[in-house]
N, C-alpha and C positions, 0 to 999 in steps of 0.2 A: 783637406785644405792645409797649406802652409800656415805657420806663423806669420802673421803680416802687422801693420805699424802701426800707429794710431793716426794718421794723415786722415786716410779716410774714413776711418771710425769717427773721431772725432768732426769730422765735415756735414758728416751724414747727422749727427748726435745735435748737430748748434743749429744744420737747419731745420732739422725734425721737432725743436723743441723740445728733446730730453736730454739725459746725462748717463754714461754708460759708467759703471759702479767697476773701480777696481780695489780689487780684494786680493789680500794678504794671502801668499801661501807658506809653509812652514815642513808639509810632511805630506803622505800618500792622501791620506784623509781630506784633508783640504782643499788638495786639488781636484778630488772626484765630488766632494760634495758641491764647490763653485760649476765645475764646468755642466755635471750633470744636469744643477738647476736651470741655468743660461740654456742648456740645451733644450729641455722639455720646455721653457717659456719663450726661445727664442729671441733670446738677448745675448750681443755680441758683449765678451768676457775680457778684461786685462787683469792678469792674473801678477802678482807685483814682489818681487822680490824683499826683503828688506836687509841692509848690510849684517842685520842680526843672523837672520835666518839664514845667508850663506855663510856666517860664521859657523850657524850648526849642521847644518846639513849638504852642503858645499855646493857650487853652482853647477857639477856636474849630475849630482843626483837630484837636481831640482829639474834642470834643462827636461830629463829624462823622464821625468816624471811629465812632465805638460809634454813631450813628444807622445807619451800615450796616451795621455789623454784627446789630442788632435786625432792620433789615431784610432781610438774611439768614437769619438763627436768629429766627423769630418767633414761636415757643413757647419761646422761653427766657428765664426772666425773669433778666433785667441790673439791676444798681443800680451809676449813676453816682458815684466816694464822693471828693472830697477828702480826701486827706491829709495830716496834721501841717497845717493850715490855722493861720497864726504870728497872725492878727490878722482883727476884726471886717469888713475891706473884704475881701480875698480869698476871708471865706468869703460875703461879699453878692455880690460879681461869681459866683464860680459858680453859687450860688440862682440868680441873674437869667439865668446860660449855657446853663441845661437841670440842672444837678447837681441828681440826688434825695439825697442824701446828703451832708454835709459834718461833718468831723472840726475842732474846735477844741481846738488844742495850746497851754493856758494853764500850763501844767506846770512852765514857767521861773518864773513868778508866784508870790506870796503868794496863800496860800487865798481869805481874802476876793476878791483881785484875780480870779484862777481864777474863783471864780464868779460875778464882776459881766460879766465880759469873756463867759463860757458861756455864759450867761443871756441874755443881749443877743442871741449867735448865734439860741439856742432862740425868742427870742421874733419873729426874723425870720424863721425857719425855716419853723416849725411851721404858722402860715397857709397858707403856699406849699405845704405838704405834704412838706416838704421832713424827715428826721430827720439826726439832732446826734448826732454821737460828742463824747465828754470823755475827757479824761486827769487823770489826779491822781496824784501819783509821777513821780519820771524814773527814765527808760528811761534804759540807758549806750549807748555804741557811736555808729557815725558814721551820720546821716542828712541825709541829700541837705547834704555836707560840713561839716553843724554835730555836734559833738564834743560827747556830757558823757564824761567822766570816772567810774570805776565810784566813785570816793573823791568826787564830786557826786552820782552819781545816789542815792536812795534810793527805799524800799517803802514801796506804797499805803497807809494807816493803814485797815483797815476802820469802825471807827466813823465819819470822818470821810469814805470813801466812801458812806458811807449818808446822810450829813448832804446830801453835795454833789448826789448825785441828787436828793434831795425840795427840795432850796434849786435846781436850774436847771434839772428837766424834762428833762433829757438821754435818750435814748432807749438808748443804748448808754456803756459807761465801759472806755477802755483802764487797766488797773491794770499796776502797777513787780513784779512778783514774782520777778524775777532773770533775765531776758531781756536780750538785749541786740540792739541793730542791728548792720547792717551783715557784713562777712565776716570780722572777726578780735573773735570774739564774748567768748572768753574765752579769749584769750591770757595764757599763764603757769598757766591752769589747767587741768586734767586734764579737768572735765566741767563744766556747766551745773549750777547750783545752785540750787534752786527750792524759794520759799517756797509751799510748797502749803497749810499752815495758813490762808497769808493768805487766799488763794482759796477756800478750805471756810467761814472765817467772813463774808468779804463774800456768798457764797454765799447764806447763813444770813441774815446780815440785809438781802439783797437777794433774797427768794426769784422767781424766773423773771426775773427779771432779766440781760439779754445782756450775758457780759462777752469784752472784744475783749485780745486778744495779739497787741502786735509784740515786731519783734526774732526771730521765729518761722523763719526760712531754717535748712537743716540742713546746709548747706554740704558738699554731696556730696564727698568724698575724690576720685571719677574725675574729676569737672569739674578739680579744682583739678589732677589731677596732666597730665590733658591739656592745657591751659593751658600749664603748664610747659615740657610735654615740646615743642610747638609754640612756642615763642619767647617763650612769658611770664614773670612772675617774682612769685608769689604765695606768702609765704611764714607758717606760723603759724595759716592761715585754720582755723576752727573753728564749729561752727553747734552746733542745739538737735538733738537725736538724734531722729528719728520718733517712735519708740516713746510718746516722752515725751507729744510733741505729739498723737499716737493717743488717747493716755491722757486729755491735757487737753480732746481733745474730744469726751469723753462728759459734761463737765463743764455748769459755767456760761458757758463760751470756747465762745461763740457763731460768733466771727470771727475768723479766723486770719491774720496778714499775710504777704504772700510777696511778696517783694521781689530779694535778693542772688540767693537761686536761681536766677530766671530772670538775672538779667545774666551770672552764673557758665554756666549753661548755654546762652547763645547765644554766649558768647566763647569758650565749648571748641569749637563747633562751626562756628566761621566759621575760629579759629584750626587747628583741624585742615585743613579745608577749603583753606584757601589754603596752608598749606602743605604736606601731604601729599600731599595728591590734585590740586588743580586750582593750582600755582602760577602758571602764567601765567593764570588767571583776574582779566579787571577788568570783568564787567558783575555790578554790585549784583545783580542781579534773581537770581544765581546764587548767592552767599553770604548773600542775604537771605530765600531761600526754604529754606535749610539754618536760620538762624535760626527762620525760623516754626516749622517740624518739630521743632526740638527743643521749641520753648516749649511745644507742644502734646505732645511729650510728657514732658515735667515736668508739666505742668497734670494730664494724666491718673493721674500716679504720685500726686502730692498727693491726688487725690479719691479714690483706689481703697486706697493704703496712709494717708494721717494722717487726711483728714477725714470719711470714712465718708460725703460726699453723693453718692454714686452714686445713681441712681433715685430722686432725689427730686420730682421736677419731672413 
């Protein structure tokens, strides 16, 4: 099977009443432990670029990487997605790379700006067959090392999510409802605080309409304390609780971003790994095949306990 979009994944996702999990990819590993999982459980996969990660590994050795994996899994439908895409040329270099997907993050922008900058994506896009995520709202917490602040970011405005869909054609809209990036989510607070009203009325005035969640990692308690306990020092780290994200995806939350997890759960288990069990271990090939295993299985925990895409495909 081709790469194909999120048009109908997400169609199929809002009227099914789940959320299909897209996950971060970075290197070989990660892309055979996501796709594998999805494969054996039978959950359609968006496997998601982030501008970090084609700074390291470049979008041609990425592309290539998820071409064999298609090639492997070839009943399972993949969509290739840029993420946080900062500006008009990185998301046209990945359209032209093979990307069926691309995310533009005008979010830092004035409204009007947001939507001149979206609009342009969409209307490169869209010929190519390519679909366009938006953001409106900032998200807080840290991605791929850029910082807002929870006292910067602020929540989506519904009316003016409704405005900005019908003004740029956008196929899917990340919205602000109190999420946050990265692994120290809501430090100083007790719990995750979530505007759900906002998400019932954009709901409302965006009926079947796919709405996307970052900030969405649940920051497993054992990653972080094995971590520790093996030579790390993470301290404070805090995620969004399952439950919640279970909840959000019977909703409009189409897409669910998952990111920290997996980095959180290949560095418990490389860090257990070399220090436990194999310390005089130095061929990659042996801590990096502990890496895949876990990723695949988090990937399966996510499909089976928050996203409900089990047997969908």
């Amino acid at each position: 099977m081709p790469l194909v979009n999120t048009k109908k994944m997400l169609e199929e996702a809002y009227s099914g009443g789940y959320a299909v999990g897209a996950f971060n990819i970075s290197n070989m590993e990660t892309v055979q432990g996501i796709t594998t999982a999805c494969s054996e459980l039978r959950s359609p996969a968006i496997l998601q670029v982030s501008p970090g990660a084609i700074r390291h590994s470049s979008p041609t050795y990425l592309t290539k990487l998820v071409e064999a994996a298609i090639f492997t899994y070839p009943d399972l439908p993949v969509v290739l997605h840029l993420d946080h895409g900062p500006d008009f040329d990185i998301c046209k270099n990945c359209i032209d790379m093979g990307f069926t997907s691309v995310m533009i993050d005008g979010s830092n922008l004035s409204y009007e700006e947001n939507v001149s900058l979206t609009k342009s994506v969409v209307d490169y896009a869209h010929p190519k067959g390519v679909t366009v995520e938006g953001e409106l709202g900032r998200i807080s917490g840290m991605e791929d090392k850029i910082s807002t602040a929870r006292n910067e970011s602020f929540y989506t405005e519904p009316a003016q999510a409704e405005d900005f869909v019908k003004k740029t054609g956008v196929d899917s809209l990340a919205i602000a409802i109190g999420t946050s990036h990265g692994v120290y989510k809501f430090k100083g607070e007790r719990k995750a605080q979530l505007r759900f009203d906002i998400l019932e009325e954009i709901q409302k005035r965006l009926p079947k309409f796919p709405i996307v969640l970052h900030g969405s990692s649940s920051i497993n308690p054992k990653f972080i304390k094995d971590i520790n306990k093996f030579g790390g020092k993470i301290q404070y780290a805090s995620g969004m609780p399952e439950e919640i994200l279970n909840k959000l995806s019977k909703t409009a939350v189409c897409k669910i971003n998952i990111d920290s997890d997996l980095r959180l759960a290949i560095t418990a288990a490389i860090r257990k790994y070399l220090f436990l069990d194999h310390p005089c271990e130095f061929d990659p090939r042996g801590y990096f095949g502990i890496a895949r295993k876990a990723v695949e299985g988090l990937v399966a925990h996510k499909i089976k306990e928050v996203l409900g895409s089990e047997d969908k495909i």
